[in-house]
C-alpha atoms as one frame of an Amber mdcrd trajectory, in Angstrom:
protein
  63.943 131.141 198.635  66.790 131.806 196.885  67.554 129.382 193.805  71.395
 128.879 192.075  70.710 128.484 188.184  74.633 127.801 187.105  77.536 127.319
 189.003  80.271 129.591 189.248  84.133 129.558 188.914  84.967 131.902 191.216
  82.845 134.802 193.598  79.117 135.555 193.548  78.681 134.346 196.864  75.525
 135.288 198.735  77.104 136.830 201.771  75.360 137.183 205.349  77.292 139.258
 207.198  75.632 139.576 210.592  75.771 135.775 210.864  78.216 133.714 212.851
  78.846 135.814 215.723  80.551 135.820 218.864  79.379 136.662 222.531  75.498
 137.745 221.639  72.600 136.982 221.595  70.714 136.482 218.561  67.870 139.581
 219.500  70.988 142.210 220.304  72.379 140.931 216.945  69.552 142.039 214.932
  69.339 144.978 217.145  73.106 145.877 216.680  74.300 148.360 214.481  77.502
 150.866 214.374  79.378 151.634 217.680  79.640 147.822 220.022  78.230 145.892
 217.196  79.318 142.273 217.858  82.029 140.612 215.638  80.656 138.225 213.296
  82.797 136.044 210.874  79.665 136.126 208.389  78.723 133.314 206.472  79.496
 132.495 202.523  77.255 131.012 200.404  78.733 129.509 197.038  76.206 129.030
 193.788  75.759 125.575 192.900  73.302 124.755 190.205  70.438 123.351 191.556
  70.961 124.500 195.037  68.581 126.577 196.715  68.690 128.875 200.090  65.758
 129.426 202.375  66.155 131.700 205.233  63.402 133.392 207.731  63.371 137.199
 207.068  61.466 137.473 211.215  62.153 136.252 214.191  60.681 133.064 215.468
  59.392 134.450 218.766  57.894 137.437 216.796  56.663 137.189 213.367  56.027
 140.394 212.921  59.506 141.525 213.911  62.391 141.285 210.901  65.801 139.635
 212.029  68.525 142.021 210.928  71.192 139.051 211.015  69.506 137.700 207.584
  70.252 140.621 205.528  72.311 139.783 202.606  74.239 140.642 199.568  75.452
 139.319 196.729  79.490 139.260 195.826  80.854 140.029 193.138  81.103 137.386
 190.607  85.490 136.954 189.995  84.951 134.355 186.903  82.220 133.150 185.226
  78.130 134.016 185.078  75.795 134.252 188.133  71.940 132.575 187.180  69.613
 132.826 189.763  65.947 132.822 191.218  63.552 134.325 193.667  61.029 132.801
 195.142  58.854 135.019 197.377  56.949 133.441 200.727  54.859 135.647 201.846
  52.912 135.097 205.911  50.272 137.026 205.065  48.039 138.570 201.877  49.724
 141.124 200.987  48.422 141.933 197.220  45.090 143.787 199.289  47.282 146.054
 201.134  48.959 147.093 197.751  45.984 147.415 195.666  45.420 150.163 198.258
  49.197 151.940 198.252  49.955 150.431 201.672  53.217 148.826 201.010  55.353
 149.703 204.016
């Protein structure tokens, strides 16, 4: 989850660029990268104090399995100051596997 502390004038949009696109499916999507990549419009998120964003990092059908169309980025912030939070939900336990270097 993704948590807006302060607004901003103008930028610092979280940006999701492999969302909104035309003629495919959501799996070749994710799958799609460089040559025939589908055109996608993205979507814009602007900060808003006290908004927050929650996306799925995995696909539904396959938990295990990360959807490429939620990677994001942040813009860069035109006027003003970007505040923001994490918040981290995790499927599994995952402080055993680090305690034992597997972090991959």
């Amino acid at each position: 989850m993704f948590i807006y502390l302060s607004d901003v004038a103008s930028g610092g949009e979280t940006y999701f660029p492999r969302l909104n696109c035309s003629q495919e499916s959501a799996a070749s999507v994710a799958a799609a990268a460089g040559e025939g990549a589908p055109k996608c419009s993205g979507l814009r998120v602007s900060p808003k104090k006290g908004a927050a964003l929650l996306w799925p990092s995995v696909l539904s059908q396959d938990p295990t399995a990360q959807d490429g169309r939620t990677n994001h980025e942040a813009l860069p912030v035109v006027e003003g100051v970007k505040l923001a939070a994490n918040a981290w939900i995790h499927q599994y336990d995952f402080h055993t596997p680090n305690k034992i270097g597997c972090t991959g």
